[in-house]
C-alpha positions in Angstrom: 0.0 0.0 0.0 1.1 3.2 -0.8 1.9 6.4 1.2 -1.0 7.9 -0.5 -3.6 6.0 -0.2 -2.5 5.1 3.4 -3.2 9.4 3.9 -6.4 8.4 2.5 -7.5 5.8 4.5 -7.1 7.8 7.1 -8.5 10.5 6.1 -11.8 9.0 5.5 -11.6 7.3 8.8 -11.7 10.2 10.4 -14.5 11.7 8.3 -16.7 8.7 9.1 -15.8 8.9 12.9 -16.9 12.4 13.0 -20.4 12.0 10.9 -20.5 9.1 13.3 -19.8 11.1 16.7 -22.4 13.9 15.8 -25.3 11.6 14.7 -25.3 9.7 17.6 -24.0 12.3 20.1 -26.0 13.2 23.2 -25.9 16.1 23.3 -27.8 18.7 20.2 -26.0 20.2 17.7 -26.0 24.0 19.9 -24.7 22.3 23.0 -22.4 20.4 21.2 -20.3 24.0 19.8 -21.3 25.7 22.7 -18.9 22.7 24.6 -16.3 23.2 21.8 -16.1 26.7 22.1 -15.6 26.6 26.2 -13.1 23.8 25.5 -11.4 25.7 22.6 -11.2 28.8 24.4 -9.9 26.9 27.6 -7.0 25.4 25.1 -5.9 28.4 23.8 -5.6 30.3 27.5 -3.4 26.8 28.1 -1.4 27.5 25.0 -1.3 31.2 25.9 0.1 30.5 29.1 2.5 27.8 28.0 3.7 30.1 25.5 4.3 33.1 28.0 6.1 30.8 30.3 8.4 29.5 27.4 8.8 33.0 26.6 9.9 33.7 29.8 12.4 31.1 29.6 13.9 31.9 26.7 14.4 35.1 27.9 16.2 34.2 30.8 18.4 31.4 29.1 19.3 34.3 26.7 20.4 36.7 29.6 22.4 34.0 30.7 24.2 33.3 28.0 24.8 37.3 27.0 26.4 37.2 30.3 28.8 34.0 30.3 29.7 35.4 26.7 30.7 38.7 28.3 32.1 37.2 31.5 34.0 34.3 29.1 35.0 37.5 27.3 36.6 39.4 30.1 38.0 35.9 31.6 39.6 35.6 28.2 41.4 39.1 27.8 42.1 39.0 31.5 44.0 35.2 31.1 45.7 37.0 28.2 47.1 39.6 30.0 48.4 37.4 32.7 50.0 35.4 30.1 51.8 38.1 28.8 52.7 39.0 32.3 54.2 35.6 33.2 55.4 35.4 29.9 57.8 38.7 29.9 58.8 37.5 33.8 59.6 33.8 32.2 62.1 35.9 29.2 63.6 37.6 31.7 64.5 34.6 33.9 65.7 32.9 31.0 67.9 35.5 29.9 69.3 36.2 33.4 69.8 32.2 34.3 71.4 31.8 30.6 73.6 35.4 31.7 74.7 33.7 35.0 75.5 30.4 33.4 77.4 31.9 31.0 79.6 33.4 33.4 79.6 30.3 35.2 80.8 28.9 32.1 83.6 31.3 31.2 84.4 31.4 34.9 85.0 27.5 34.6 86.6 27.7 30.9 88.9 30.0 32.4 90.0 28.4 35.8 90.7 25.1 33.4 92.5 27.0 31.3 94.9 28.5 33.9 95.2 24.9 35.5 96.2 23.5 32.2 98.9 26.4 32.0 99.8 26.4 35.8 100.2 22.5 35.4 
C-alpha cells in the first residue's frame, strides 16, 4: 500500500468517525459548539500560558548566555594579560639564568685553562 492511499484511508476514517460522533452524540448540535467553544477557548488560555512561560524562559536562558559570553570574554582578555605578564617575567629569567651560566661557564673555561697552563 502506498503512502498515498494510506493518507487516504485515514483521512476517510476520520470523516466517518466524526459523521459518526455527531449523529449519535448526546448532546444537540447547539450544546455540542457551545462545549467546543468553552473547551477551545480553555485550550488556547493553556497555550497562551504555555507560551508566555516558554517566553519567559527563553528570555532568561538568553540573559544568561549574554552574560557567560561577556564574562567568558573578560576571563579571556584577563588570562591573556596574565599570560603576557608571566610570559615577559619567564624571558627575563631565561635570559638572566642563561647570563649567570654563561659566566659560570667562562668562569670555569677560564679556571681550566689556567690549570692547564699552571700544570
Amino acid at each position: 500500500m502506498s503512502t498515498k492511499n494510506t493518507v487516504i484511508g485515514v483521512l476517510a476514517g476520520l470523516a466517518a468517525g466524526v459523521a459518526i460522533g455527531v449523529l449519535l452524540a448526546p448532546r444537540s448540535g447547539k450544546e455540542t459548539r457551545e462545549l467546543l467553544k468553552k473547551k477551545g477557548k480553555k485550550r488556547r488560555e493553556e497555550i497562551s500560558d504555555l507560551l508566555d512561560r516558554g517566553y519567559e524562559r527563553w528570555k532568561q536562558a538568553r540573559e544568561t548566555v549574554v552574560e557567560r559570553a561577556h564574562m567568558t570574554k573578560a576571563d579571556i582578555k584577563d588570562f591573556l594579560h596574565f599570560m603576557a605578564a608571566e610570559g615577559a617575567d619567564l624571558k627575563d629569567r631565561i635570559t638572566s639564568d642563561g647570563k649567570g651560566q654563561r659566566r659560570e661557564a667562562s668562569a670555569s673555561a677560564k679556571r681550566t685553562m689556567d690549570q692547564t697552563i699552571n700544570n
